[in-house]
N, C-alpha and C positions, 0 to 999 in steps of 0.2 A: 457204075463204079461200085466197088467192093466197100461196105460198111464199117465206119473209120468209127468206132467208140472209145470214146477219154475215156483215162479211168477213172472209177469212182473217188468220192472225198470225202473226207469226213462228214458233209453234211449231206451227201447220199445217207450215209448211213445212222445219220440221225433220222431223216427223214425215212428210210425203212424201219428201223428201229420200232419208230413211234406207231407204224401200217401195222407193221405185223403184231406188237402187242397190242392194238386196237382197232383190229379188223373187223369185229363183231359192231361195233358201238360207231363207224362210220358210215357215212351214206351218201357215197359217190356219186348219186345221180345229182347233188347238189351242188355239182362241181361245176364251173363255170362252161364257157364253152370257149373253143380257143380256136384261131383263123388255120387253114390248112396252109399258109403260108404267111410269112411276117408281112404288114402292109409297112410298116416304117419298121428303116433300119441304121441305125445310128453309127457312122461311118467312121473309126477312127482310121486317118489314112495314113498317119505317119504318128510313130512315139518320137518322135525329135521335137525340142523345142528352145527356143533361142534364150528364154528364162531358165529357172531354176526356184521355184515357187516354194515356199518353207508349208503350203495346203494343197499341194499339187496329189489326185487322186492315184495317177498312174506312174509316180516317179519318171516324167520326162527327163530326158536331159539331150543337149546337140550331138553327146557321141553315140548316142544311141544307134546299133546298129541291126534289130530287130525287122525293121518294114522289107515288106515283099518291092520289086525294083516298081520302077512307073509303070513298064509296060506289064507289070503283070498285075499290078494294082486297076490300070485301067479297064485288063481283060477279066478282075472283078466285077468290077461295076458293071460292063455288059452281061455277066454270068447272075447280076442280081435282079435285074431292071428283067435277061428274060427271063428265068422265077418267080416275077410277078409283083415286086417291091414297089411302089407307088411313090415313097417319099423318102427323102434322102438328106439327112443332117450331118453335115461333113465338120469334122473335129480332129482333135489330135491328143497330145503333145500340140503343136501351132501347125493349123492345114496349112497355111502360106510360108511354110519352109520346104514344102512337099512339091519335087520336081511334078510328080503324080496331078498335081490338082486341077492345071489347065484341060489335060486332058481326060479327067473326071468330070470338069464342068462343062466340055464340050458332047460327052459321051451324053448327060445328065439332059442337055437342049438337045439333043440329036435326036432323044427319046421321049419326048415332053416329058419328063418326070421333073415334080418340083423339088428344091432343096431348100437349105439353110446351110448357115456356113458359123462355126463358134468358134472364136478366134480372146487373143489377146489384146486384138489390134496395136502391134509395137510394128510389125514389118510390111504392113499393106502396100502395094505399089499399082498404079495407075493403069497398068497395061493388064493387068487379073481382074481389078475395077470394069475396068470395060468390053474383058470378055462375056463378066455377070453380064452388064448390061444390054450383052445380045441376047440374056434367055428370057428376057420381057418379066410376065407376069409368074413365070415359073421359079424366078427366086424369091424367098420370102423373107429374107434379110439375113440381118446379122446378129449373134448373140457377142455382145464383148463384155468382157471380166471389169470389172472395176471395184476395187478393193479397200478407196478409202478418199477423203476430197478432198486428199491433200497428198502431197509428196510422200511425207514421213510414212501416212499410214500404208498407202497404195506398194512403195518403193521396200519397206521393212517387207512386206511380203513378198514380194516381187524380183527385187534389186534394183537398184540404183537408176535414173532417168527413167523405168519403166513410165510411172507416168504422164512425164513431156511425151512421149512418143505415144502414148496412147493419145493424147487429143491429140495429137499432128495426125493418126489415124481417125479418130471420130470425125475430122474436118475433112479429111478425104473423102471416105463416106459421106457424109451430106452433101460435097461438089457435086456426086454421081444420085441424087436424093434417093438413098436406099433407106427401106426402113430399116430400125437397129431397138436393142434393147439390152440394160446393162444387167451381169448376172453377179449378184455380190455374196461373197461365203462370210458370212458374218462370226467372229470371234473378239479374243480378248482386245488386239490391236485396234479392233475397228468400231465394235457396240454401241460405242459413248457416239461414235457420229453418225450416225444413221440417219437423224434428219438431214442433215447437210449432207450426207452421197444422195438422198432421194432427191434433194431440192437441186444438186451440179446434176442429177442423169435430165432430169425436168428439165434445167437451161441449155444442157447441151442437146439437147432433142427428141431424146431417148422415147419409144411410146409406150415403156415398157421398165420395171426394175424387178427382178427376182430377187429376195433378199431369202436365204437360205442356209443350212446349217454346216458346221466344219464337221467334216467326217474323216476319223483316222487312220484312214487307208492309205496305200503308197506311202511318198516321203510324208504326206501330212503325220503319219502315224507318230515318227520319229519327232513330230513340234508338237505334240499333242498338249505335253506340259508347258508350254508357252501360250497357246492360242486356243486350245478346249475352255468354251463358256463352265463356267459349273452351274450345278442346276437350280438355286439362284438367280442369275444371271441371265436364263433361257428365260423364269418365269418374266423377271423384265423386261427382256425384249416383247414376248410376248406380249406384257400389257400396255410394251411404248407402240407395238405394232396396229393393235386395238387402236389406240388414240390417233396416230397417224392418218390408218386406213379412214377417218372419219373427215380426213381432210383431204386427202392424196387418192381414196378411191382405189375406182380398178387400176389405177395406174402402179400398184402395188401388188407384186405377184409374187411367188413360191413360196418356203415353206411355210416361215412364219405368219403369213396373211393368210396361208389353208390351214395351219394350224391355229390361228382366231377362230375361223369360221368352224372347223372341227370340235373344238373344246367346248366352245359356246350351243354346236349340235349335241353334246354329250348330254352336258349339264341338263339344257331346257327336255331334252328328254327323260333323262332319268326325271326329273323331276315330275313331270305329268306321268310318269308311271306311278310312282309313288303316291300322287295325290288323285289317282284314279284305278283303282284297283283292280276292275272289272276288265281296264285293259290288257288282252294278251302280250305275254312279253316274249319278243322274238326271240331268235336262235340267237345264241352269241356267235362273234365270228370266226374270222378264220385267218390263217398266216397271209392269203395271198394280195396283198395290198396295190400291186400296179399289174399293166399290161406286159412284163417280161414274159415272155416267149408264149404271151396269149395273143398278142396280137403287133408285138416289137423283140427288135434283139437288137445287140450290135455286135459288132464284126471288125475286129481287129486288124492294124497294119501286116500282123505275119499271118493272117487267113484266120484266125481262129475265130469262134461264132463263141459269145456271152450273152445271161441274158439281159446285161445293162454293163455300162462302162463302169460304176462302181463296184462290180462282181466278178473283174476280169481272173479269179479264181478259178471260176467255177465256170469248163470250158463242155458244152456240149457238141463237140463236132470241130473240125478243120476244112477250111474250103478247097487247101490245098488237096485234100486225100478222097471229098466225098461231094455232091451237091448240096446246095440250101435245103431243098425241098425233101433228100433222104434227113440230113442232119434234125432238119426242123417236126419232120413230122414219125420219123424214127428212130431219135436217140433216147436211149433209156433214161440219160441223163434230165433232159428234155423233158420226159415225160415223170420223173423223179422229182423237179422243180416244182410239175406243174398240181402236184399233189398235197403243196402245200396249201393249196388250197381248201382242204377236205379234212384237212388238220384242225381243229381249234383252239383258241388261243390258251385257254386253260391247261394249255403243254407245258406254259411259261410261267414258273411260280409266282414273281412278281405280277402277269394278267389276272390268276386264277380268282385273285381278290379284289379286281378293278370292278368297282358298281355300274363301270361304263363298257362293260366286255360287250353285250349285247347291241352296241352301236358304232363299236370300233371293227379297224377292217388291217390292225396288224402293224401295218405303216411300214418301213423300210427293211427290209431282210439283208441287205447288205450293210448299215449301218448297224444293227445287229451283230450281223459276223463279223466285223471288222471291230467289234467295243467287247465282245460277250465270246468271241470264236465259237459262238453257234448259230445255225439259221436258224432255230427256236426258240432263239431269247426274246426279250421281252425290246421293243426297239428302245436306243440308250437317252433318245430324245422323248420319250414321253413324260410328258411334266408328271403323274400322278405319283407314280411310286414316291419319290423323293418329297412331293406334298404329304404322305402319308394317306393317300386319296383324298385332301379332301377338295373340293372346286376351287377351282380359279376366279369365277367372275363372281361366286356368294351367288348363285342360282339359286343351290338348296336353302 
């Protein structure tokens, strides 16, 4: 196939910008290294969704008429599995509204590749329950949203009955005992309860809660003044997170609980620098903080390849016009991204002055460009700026 390139976007050309007036003073060879093809690839199969979520990232909605048909959605999925894709986490908008998904999941066991499935759980039905249950050990569960442990807060988000029908779904799920784990975007609505959602994900089964942060992209963008924590606000989740995590353990996952263990790395670091002089202090870091399109992407309902569902901006390639493997491993775009790596953080006036740049690794570049409308901002979740840098846990 003939070579499909997006065009550039503004944060191309920040990211040039930044190359070409600092070519000299960079030093590529310390650039990570990155898979000649995606091993996970995060599946959104349908923008349709039976909610209307006031934090919804990709502004779903049921009229949405954007997804490629079933059968060409499924003649995806065989175009990615043979490219070489290993693991397959099926999303949306709601993948259980998506005529598409039976036969994604049958494609998905046809080929042992394993998956996962991230749902709202409001429309689960019995008969898609028990197709999983023919791919055995190859499905690896289910991510389900839950947003508050109770009506008011779950349903204000949400809409109305979302709730009820979400445990009428987590009980379904357990009939077929699949594992599950609940993923919660924590804001103004919900903060104050966050013991009680950990302690209903605990009684309802869950082996698993990611509690993580509101980002205002898509519709979320538009409630940002409703349900944006202030920074504040973060710091005490933060330090109810710390106190939690000493009861609740690993059972406590995403952002908040990495950023404990993050913060808590800063500090005790800087501080044995400083109280040991002798020791060399490493390179500070660099912009590029996850696996996007080093060793993951996702791949949207109308073909398009991003390189995470919160970035669906920023399009490197179409599946409709090119393959995985030209897109992934020759689009400028692509290799534009992956340069943020080689960047460091002292781009970002708010980093330039962090005592903890030399242990930091950037953190989210799309909550970045969705708070700052640059990928070289400073991410809008980092507690120090707003501290005035100084520590959180009184390290120093």
């Amino acid at each position: 196939m003939e070579s499909a390139e997006a065009k550039p976007t503004s944060f191309d050309k920040e990211i040039f910008s930044y190359l070409s007036a600092h070519a000299s003073t960079l030093r590529t060879e310390d650039l990570p290294g990155w898979h000649s093809r995606p091993l996970h690839v995060a599946f959104a199969i349908t923008n349709k969704c039976c909610l209307k979520c006031k934090h919804c990232f990709s502004s779903s909605t049921i009229e949405d008429q954007s997804d490629l048909d079933p059968t060409a959605l499924v003649a995806l999925t065989e175009h990615l599995i043979d490219e070489g894709v290993f693991q397959f986490g099926l999303s949306g908008g709601e993948p259980f509204i998506s005529p598409a998904l039976r036969g994604i999941i049958e494609t998905l066991t046809r080929h042992s590749r394993s998956f996962y499935i991230n749902t709202n759980g409001t429309i689960i039905d019995k008969k898609t329950l028990s197709l999983i249950a023919q791919s055995g050990h190859l499905f690896s569960g289910f991510t389900i949203s839950l947003d508050g442990c109770s009506k008011e807060a779950h349903d204000g988000l949400r809409g109305k009955g979302a709730f009820d029908k979400l445990l009428e779904g987590v009980e379904l799920i357990k009939s077929f005992d699949f594992p599950f784990r609940f993923f919660t975007v924590i804001n103004k609505l919900n903060h104050k309860e966050i013991p009680s959602i950990i302690d209903l994900a605990r009684r309802l089964g869950a082996y698993r809660i990611d509690l993580n942060a509101f980002g205002a992209m898509g519709r979320a963008g538009s409630h940002a003044h409703e349900l944006e924590l202030s920074p504040h606000e973060h710091v005490a989740v933060l330090r109810l997170s710390r106190r939690l995590m000493d009861h609740f353990g690993s059972f406590m996952y995403g952002f908040y609980p990495g950023s404990v263990k993050a913060t808590l790395r800063h500090e005790r670091f800087f501080y044995e620098l400083a109280n040991n002089p002798d020791v060399p202090k490493p390179k500070e870091g660099t912009f590029q903080a996850c696996g996007g399109l080093r060793r993951e992407c996702t791949v949207l309902a109308n073909g398009k390849v991003v390189p995470c569902q919160s970035l669906q901006s920023y399009v490197i390639g179409n599946l409709n016009e090119n393959t995985l493997a030209n897109i992934w491993q020759l689009s400028e775009k692509a290799h534009s991204f992956r340069q943020l790596a080689s960047i460091p953080l002292s781009a970002a006036d708010e980093c330039r002055q962090c005592p903890y740049i030399h242990t930091c690794n950037g953190n989210c570049r799309a909550m970045a460009a969705a708070s700052a409308s640059s990928i070289l901002a400073c991410d809008p979740f980092c507690f120090y700026p707003s501290r005035n840098y100084r520590p959180i846990w009184g390290v120093l």
